[in-house]
mmCIF file as Biopython writes it, N, C-alpha, C and O atoms, coordinates in Angstrom:
data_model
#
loop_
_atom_site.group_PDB
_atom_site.id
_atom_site.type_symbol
_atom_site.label_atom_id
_atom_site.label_alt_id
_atom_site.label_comp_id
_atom_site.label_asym_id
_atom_site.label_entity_id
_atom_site.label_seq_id
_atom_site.pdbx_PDB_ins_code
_atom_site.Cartn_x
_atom_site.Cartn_y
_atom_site.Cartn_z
_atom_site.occupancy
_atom_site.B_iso_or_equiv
_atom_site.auth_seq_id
_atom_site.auth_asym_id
_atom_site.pdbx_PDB_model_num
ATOM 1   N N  . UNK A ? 1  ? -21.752 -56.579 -50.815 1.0 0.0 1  A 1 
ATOM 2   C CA . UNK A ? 1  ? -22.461 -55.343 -50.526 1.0 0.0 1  A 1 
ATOM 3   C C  . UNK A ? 1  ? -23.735 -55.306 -51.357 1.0 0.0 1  A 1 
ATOM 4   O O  . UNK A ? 1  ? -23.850 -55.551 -52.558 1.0 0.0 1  A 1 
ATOM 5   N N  . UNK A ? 2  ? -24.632 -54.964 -50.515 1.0 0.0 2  A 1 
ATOM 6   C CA . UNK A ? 2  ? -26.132 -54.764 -51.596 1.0 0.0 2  A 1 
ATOM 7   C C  . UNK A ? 2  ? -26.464 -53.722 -52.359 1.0 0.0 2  A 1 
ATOM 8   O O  . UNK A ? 2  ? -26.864 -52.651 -51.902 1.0 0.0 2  A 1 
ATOM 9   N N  . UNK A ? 3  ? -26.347 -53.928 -53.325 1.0 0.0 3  A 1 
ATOM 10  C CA . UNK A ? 3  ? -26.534 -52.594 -54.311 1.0 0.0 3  A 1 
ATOM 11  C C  . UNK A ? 3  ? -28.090 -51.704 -54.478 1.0 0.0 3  A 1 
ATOM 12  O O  . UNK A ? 3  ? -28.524 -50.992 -55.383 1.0 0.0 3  A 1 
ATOM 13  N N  . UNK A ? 4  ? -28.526 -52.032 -53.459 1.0 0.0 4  A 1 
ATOM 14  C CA . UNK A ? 4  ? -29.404 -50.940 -53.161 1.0 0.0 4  A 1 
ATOM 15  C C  . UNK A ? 4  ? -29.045 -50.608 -51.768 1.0 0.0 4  A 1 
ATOM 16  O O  . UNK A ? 4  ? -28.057 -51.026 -51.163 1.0 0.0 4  A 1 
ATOM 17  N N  . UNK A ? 5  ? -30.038 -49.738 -51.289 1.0 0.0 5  A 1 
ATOM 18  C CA . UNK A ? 5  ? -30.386 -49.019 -49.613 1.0 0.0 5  A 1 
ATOM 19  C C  . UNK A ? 5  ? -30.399 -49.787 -49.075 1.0 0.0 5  A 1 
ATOM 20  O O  . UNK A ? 5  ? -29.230 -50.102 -48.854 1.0 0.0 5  A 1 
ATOM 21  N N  . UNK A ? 6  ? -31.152 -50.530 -48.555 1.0 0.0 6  A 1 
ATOM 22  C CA . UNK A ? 6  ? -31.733 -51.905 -47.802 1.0 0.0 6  A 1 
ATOM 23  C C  . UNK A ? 6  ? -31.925 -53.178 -48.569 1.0 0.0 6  A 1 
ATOM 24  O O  . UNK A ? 6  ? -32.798 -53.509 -49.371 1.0 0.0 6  A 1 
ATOM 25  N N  . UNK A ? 7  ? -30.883 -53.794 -48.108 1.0 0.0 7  A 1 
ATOM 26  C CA . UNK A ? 7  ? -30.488 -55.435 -48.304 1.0 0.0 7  A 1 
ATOM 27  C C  . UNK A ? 7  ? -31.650 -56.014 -48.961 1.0 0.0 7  A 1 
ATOM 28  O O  . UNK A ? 7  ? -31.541 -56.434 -50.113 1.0 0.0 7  A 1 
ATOM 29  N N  . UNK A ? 8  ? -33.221 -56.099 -48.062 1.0 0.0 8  A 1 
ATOM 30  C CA . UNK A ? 8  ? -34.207 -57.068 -48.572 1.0 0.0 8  A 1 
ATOM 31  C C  . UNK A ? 8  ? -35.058 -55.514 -48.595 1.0 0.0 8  A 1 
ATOM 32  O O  . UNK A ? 8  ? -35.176 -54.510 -47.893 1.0 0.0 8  A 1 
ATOM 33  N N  . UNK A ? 9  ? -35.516 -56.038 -49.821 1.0 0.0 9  A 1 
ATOM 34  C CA . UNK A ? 9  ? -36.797 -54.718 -50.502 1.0 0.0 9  A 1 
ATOM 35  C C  . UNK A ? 9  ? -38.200 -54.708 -49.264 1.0 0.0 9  A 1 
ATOM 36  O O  . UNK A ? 9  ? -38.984 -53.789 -49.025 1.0 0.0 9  A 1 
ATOM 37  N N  . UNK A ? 10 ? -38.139 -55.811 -48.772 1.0 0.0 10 A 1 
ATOM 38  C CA . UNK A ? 10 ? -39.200 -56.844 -48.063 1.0 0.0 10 A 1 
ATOM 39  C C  . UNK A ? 10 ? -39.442 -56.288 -46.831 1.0 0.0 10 A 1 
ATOM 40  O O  . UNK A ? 10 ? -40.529 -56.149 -46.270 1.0 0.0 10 A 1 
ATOM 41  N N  . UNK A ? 11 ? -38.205 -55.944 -46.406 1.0 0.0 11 A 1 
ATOM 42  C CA . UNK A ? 11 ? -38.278 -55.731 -44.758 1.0 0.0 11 A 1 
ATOM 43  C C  . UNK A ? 11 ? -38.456 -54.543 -44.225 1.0 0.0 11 A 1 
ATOM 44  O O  . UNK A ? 11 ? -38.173 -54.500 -43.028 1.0 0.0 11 A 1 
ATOM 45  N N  . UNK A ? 12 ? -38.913 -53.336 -44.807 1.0 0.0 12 A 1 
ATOM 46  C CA . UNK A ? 12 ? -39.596 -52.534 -44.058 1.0 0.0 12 A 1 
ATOM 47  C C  . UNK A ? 12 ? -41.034 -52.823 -43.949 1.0 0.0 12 A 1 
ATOM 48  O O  . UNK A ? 12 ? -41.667 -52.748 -42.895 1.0 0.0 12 A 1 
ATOM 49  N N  . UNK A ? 13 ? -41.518 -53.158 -45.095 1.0 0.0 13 A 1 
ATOM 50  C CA . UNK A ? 13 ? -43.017 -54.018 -45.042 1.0 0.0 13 A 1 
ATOM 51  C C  . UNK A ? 13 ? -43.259 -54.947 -44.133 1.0 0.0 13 A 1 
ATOM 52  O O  . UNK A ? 13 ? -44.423 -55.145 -43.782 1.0 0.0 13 A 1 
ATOM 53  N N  . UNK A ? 14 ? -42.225 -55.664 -43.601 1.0 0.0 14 A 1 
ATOM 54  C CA . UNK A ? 14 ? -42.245 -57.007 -42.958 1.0 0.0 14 A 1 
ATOM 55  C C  . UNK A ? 14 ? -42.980 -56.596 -41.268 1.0 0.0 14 A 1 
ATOM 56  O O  . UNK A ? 14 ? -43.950 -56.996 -40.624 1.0 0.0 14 A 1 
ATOM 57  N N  . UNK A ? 15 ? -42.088 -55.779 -41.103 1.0 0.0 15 A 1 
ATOM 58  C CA . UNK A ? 15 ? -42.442 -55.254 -39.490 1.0 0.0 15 A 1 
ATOM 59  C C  . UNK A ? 15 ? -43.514 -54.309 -39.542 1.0 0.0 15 A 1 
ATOM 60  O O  . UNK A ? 15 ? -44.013 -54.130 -38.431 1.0 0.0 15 A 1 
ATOM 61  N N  . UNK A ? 16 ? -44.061 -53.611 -40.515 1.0 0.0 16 A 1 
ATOM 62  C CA . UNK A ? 16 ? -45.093 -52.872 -40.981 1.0 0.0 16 A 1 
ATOM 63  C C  . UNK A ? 16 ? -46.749 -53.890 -40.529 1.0 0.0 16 A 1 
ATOM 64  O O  . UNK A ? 16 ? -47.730 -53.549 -39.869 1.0 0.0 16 A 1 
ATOM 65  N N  . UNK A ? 17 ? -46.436 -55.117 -41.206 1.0 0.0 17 A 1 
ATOM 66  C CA . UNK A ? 17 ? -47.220 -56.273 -41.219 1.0 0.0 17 A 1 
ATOM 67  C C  . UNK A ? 17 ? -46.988 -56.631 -40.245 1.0 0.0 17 A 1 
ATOM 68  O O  . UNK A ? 17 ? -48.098 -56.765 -39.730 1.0 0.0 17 A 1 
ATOM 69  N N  . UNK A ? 18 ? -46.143 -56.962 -39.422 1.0 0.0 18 A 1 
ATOM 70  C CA . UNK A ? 18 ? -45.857 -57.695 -37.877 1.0 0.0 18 A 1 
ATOM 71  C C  . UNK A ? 18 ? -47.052 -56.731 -36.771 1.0 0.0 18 A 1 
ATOM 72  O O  . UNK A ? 18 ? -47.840 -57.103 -35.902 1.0 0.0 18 A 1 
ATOM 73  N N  . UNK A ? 19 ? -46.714 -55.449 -37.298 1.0 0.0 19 A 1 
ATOM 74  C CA . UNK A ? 19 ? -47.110 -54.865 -36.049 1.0 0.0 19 A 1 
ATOM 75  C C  . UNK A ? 19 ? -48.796 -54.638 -36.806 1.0 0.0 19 A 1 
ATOM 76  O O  . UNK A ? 19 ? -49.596 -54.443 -35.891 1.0 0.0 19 A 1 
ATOM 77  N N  . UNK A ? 20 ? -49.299 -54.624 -37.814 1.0 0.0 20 A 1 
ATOM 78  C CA . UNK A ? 20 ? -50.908 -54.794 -38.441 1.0 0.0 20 A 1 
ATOM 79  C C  . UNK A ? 20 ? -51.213 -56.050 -37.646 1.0 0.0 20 A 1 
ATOM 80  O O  . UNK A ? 20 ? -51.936 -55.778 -36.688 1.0 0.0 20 A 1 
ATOM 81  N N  . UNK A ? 21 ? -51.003 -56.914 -37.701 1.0 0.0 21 A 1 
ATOM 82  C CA . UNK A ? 21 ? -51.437 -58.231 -37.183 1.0 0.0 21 A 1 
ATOM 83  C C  . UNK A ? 21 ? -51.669 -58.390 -35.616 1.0 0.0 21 A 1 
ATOM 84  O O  . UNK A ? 21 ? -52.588 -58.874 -34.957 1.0 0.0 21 A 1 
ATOM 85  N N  . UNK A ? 22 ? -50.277 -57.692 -35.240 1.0 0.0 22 A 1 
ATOM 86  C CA . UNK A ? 22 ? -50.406 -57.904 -33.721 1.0 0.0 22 A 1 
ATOM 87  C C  . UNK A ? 22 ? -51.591 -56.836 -32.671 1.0 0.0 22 A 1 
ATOM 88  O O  . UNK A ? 22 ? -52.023 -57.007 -31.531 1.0 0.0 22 A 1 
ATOM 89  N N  . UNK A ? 23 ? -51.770 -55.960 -33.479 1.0 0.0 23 A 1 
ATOM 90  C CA . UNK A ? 23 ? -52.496 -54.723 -33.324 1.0 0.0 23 A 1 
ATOM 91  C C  . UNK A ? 23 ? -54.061 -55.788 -33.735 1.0 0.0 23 A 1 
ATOM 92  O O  . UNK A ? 23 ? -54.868 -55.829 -32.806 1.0 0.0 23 A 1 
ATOM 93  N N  . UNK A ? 24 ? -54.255 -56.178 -34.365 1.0 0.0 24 A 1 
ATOM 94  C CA . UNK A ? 24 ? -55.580 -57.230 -34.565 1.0 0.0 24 A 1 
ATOM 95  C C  . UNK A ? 24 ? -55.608 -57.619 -33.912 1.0 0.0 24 A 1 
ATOM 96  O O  . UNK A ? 24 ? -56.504 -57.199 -33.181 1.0 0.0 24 A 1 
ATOM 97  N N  . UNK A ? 25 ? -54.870 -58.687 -33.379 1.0 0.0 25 A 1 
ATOM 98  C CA . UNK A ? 25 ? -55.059 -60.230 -32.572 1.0 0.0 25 A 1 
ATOM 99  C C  . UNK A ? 25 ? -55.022 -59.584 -30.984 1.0 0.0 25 A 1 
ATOM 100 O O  . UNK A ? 25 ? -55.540 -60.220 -30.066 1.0 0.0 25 A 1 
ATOM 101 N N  . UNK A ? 26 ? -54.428 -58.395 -30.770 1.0 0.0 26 A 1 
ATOM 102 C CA . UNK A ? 26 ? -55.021 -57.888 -29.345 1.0 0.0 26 A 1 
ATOM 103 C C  . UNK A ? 26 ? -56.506 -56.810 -29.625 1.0 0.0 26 A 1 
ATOM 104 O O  . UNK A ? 26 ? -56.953 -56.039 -28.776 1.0 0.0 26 A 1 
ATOM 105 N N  . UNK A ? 27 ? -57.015 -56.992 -30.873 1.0 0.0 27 A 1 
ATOM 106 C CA . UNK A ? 27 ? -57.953 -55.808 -30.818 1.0 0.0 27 A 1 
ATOM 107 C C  . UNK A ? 27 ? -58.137 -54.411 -30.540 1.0 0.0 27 A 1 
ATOM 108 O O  . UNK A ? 27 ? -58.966 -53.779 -29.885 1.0 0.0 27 A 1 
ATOM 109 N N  . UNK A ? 28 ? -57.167 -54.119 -31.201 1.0 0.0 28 A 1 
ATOM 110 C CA . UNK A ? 28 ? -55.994 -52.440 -30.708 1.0 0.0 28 A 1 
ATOM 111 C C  . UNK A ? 28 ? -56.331 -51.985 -31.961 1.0 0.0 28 A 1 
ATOM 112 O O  . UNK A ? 28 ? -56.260 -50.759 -32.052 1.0 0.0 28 A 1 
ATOM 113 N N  . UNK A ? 29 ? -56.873 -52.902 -33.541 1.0 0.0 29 A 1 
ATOM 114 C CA . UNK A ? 29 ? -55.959 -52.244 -34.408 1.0 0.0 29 A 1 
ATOM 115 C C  . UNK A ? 29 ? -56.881 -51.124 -34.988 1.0 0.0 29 A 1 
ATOM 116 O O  . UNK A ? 29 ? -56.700 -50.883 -36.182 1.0 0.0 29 A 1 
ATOM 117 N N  . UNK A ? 30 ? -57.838 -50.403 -34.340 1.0 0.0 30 A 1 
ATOM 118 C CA . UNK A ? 30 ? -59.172 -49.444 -34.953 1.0 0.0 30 A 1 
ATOM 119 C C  . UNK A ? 30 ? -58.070 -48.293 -33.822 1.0 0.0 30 A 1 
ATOM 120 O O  . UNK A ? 30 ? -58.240 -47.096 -34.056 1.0 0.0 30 A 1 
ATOM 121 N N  . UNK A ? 31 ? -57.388 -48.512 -33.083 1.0 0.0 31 A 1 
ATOM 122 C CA . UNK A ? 31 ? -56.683 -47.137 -32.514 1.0 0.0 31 A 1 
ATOM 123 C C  . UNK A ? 31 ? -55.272 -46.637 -32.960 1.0 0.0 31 A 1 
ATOM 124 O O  . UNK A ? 31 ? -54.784 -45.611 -32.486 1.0 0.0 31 A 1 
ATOM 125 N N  . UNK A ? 32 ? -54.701 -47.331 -33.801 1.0 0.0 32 A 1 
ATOM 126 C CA . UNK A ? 32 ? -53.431 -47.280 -34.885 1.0 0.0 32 A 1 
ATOM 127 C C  . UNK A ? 32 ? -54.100 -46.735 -36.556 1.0 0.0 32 A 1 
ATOM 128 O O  . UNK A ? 32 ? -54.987 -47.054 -37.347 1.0 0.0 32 A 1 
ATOM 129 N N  . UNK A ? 33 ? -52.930 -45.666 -36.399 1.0 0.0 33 A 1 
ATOM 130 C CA . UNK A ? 33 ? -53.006 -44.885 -38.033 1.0 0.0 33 A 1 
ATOM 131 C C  . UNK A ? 33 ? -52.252 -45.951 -38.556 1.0 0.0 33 A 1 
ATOM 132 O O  . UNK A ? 33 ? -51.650 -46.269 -37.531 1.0 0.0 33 A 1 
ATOM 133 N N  . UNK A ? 34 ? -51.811 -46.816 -39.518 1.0 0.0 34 A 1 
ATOM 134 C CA . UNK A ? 34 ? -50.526 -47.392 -40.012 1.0 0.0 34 A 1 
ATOM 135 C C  . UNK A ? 34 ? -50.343 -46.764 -41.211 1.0 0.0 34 A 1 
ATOM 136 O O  . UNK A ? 34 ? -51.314 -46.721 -41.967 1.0 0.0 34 A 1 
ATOM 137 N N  . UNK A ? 35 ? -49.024 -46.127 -41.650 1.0 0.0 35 A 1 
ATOM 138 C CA . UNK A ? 35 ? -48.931 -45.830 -43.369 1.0 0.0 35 A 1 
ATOM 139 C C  . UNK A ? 35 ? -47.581 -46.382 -43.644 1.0 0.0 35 A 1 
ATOM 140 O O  . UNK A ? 35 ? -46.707 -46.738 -42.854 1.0 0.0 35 A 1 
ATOM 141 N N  . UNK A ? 36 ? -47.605 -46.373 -44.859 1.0 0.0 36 A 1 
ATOM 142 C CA . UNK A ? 36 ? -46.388 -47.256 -45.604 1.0 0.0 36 A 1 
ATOM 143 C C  . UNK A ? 36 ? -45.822 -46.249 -46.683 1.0 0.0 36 A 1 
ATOM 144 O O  . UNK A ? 36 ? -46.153 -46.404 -47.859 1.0 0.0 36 A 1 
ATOM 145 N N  . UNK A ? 37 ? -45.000 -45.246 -46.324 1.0 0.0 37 A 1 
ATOM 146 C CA . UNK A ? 37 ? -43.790 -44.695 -47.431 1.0 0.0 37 A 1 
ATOM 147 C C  . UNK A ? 37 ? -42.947 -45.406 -47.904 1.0 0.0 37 A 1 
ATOM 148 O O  . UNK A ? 37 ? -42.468 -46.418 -47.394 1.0 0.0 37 A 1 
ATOM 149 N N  . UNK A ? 38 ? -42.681 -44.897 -48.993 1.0 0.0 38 A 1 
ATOM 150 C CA . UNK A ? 38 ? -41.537 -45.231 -50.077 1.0 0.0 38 A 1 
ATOM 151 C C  . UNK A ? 38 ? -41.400 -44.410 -50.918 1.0 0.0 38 A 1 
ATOM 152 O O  . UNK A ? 38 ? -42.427 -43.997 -51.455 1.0 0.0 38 A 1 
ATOM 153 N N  . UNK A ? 39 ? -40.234 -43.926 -51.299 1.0 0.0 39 A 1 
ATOM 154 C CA . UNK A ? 39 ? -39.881 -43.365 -52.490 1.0 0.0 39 A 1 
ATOM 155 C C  . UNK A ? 39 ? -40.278 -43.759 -53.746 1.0 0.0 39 A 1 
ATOM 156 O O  . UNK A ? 39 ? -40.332 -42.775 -54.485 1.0 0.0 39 A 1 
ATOM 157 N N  . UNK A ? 40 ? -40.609 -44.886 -54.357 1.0 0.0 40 A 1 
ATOM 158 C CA . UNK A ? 40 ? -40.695 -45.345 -55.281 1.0 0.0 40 A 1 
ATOM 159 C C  . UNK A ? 40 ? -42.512 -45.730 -55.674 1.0 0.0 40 A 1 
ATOM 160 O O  . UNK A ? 40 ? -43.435 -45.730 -54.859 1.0 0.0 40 A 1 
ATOM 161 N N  . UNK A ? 41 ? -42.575 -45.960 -56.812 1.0 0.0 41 A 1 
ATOM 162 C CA . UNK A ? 41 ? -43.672 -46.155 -57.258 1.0 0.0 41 A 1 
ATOM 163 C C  . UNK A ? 41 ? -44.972 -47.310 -56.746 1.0 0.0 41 A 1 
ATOM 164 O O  . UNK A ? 41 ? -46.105 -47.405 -57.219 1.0 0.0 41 A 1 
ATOM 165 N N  . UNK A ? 42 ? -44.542 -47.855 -55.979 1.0 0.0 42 A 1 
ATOM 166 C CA . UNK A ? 42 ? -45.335 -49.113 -55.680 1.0 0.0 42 A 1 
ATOM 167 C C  . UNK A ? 42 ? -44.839 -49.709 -54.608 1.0 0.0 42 A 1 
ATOM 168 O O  . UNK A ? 42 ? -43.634 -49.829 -54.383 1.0 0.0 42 A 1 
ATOM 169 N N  . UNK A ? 43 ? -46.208 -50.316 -53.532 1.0 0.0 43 A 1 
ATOM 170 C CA . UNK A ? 43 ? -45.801 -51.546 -52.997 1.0 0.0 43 A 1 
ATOM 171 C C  . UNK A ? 43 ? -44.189 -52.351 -53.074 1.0 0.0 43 A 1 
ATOM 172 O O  . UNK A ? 43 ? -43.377 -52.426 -52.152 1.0 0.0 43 A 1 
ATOM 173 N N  . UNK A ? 44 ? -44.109 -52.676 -53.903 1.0 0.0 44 A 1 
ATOM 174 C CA . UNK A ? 44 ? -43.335 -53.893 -53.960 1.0 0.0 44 A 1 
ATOM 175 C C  . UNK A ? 44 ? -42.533 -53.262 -55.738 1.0 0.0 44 A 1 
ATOM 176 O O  . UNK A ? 44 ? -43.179 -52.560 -56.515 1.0 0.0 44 A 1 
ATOM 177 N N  . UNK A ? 45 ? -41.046 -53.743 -56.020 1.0 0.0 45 A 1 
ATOM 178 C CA . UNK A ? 45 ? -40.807 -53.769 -57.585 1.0 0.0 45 A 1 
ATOM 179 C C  . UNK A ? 45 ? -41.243 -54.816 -58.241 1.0 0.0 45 A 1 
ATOM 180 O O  . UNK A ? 45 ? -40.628 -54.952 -59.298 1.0 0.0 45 A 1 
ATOM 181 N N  . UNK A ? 46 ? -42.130 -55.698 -58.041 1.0 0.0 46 A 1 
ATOM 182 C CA . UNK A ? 46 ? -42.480 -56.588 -58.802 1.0 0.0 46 A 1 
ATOM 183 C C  . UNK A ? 46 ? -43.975 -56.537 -58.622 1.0 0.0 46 A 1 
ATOM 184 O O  . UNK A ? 46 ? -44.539 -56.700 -57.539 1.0 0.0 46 A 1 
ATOM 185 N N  . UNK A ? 47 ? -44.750 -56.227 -60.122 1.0 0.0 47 A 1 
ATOM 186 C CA . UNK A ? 47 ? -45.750 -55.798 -60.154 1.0 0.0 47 A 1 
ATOM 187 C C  . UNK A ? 47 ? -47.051 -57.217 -59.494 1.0 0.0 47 A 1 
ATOM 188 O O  . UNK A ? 47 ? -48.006 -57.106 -58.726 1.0 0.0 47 A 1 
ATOM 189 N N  . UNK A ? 48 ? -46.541 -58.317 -60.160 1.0 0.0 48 A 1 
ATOM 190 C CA . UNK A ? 48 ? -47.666 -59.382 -59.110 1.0 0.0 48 A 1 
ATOM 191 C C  . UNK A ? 48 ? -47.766 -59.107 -58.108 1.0 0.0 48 A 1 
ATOM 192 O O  . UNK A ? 48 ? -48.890 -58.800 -57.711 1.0 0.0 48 A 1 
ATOM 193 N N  . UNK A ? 49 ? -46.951 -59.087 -57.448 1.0 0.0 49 A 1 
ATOM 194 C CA . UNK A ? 49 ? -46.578 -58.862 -55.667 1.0 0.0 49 A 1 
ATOM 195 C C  . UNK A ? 49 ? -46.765 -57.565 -55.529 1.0 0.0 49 A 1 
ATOM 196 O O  . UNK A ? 49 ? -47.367 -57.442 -54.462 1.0 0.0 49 A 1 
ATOM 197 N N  . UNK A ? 50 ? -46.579 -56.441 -56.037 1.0 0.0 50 A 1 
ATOM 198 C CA . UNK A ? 50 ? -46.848 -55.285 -55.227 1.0 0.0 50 A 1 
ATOM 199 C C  . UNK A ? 50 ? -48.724 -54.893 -55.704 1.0 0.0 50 A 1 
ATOM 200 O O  . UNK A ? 50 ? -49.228 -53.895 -55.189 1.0 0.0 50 A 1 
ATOM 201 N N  . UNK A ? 51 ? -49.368 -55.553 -56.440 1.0 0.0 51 A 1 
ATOM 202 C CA . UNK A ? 51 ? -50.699 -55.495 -56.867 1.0 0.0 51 A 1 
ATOM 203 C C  . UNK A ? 51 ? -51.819 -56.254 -55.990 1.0 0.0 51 A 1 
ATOM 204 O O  . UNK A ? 51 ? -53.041 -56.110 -55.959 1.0 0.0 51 A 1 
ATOM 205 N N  . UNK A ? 52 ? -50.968 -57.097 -55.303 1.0 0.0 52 A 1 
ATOM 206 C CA . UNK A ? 52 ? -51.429 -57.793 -53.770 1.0 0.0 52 A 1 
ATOM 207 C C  . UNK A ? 52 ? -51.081 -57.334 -52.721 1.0 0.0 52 A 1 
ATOM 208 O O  . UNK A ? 52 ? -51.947 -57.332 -51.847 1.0 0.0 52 A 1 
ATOM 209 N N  . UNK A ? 53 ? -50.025 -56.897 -52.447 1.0 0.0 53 A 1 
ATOM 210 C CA . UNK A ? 53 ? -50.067 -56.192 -51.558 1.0 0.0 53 A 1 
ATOM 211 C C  . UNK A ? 53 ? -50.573 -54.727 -51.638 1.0 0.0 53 A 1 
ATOM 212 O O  . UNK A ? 53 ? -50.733 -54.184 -50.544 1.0 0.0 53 A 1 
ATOM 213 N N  . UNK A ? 54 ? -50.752 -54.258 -52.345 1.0 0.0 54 A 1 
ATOM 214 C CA . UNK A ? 54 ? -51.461 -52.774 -52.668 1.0 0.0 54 A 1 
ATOM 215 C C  . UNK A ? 54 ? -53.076 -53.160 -51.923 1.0 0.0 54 A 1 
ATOM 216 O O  . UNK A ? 54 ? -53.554 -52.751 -50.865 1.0 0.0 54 A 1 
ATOM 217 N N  . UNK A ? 55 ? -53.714 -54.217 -53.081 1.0 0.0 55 A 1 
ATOM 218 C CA . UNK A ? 55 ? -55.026 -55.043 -52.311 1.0 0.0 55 A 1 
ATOM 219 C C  . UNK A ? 55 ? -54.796 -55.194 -50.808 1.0 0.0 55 A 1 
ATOM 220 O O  . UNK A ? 55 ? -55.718 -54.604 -50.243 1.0 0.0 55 A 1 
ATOM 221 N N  . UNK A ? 56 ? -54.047 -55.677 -50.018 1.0 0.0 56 A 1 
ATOM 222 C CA . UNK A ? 56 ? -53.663 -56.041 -48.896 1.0 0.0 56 A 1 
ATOM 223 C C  . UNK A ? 56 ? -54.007 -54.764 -48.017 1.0 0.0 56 A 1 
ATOM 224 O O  . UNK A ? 56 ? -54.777 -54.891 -47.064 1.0 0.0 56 A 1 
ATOM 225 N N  . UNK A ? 57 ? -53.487 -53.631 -48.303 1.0 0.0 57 A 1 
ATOM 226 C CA . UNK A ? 57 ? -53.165 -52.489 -47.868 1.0 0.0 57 A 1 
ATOM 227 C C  . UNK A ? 57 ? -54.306 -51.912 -47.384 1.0 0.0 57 A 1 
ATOM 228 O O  . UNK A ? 57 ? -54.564 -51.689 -46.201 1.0 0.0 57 A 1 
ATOM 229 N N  . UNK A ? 58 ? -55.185 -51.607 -48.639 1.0 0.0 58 A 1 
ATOM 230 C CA . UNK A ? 58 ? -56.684 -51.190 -49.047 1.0 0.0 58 A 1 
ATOM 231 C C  . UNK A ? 58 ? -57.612 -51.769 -47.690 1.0 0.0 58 A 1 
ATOM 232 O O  . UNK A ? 58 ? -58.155 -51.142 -46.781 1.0 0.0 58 A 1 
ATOM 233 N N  . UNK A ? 59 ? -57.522 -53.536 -48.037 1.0 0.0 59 A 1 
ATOM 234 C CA . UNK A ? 59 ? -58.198 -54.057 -46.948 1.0 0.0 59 A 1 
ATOM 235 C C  . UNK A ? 59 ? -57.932 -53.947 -45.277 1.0 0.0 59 A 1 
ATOM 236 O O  . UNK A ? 59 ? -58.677 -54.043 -44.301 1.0 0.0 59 A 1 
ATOM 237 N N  . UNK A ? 60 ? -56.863 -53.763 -45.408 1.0 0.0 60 A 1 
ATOM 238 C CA . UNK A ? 60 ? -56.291 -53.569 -43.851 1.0 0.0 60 A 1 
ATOM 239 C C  . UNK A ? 60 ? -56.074 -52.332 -43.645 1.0 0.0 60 A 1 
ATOM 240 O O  . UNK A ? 60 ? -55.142 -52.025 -42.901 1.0 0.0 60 A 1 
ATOM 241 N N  . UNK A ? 61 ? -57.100 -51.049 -44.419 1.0 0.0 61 A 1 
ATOM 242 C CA . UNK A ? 61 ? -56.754 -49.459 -44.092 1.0 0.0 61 A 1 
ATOM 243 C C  . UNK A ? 61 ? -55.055 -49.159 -43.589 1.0 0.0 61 A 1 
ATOM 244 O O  . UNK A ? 61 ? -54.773 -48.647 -42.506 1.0 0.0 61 A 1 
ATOM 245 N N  . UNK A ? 62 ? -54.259 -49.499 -44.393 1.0 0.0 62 A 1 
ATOM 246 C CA . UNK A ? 62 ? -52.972 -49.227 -44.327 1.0 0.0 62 A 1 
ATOM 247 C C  . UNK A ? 62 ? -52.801 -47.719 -45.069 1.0 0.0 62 A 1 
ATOM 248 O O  . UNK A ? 62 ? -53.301 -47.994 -46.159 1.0 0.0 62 A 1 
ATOM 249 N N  . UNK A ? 63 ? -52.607 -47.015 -45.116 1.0 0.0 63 A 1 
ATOM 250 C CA . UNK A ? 63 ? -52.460 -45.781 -46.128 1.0 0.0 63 A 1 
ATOM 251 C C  . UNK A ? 63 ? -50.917 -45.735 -46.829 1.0 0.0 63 A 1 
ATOM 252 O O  . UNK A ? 63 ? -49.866 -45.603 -46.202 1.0 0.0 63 A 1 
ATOM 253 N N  . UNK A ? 64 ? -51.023 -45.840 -47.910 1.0 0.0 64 A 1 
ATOM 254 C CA . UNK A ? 64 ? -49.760 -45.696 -48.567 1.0 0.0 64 A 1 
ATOM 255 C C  . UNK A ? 64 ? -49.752 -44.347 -49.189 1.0 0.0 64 A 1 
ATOM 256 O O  . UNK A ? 64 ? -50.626 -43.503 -49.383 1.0 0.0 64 A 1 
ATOM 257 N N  . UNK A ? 65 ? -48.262 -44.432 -49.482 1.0 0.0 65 A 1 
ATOM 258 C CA . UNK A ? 65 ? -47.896 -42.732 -50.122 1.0 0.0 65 A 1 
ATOM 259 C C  . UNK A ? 65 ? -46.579 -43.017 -50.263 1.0 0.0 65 A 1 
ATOM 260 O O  . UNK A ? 65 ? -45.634 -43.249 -49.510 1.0 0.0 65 A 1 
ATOM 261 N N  . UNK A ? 66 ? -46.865 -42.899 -52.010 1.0 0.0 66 A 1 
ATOM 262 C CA . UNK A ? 66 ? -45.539 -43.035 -52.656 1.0 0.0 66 A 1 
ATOM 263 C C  . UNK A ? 66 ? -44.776 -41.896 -53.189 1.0 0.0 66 A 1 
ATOM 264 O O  . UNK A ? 66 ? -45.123 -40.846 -52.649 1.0 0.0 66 A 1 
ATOM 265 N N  . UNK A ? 67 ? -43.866 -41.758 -54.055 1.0 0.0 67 A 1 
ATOM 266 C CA . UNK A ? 67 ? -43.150 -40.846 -54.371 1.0 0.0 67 A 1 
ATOM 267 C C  . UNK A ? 67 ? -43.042 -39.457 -53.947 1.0 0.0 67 A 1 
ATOM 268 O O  . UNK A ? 67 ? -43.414 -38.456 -54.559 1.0 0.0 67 A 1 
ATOM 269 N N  . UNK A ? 68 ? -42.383 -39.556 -52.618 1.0 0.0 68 A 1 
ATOM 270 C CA . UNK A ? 68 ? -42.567 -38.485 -52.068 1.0 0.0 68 A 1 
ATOM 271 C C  . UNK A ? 68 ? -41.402 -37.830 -52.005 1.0 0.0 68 A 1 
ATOM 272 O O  . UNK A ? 68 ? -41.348 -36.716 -51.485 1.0 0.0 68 A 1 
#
């Protein structure tokens, strides 16, 4: 059993990013809001990785909003 909520920390981001990309590569993606909640403080719990993807975010007008 995984001792958190969701098994991989990864995978709500994952399909978050699936659908940023696919929204590009058909040239859709200026008509999509995308935002990324979480309860928690950051991107990602590991500060390398969530400090790139934060960057990531920024560049790809993703809107995040944390601790809510």
């Amino acid at each position: 059993m995984s001792p958190t909520a969701i098994k991989c920390a990864g995978a709500p981001q994952k399909i978050m990013w699936l659908l940023e990309d696919t929204l590009r590569d058909l040239g859709r993606r200026a008509e999509a809001s995308i935002e990324f909640w979480t309860p928690g403080g950051a991107m990602f719990g590991v500060k390398h990785y969530s400090d790139q993807l934060a960057a990531l975010a920024a560049s790809r007008d993703v809107n995040t909003v944390y601790q809510r």
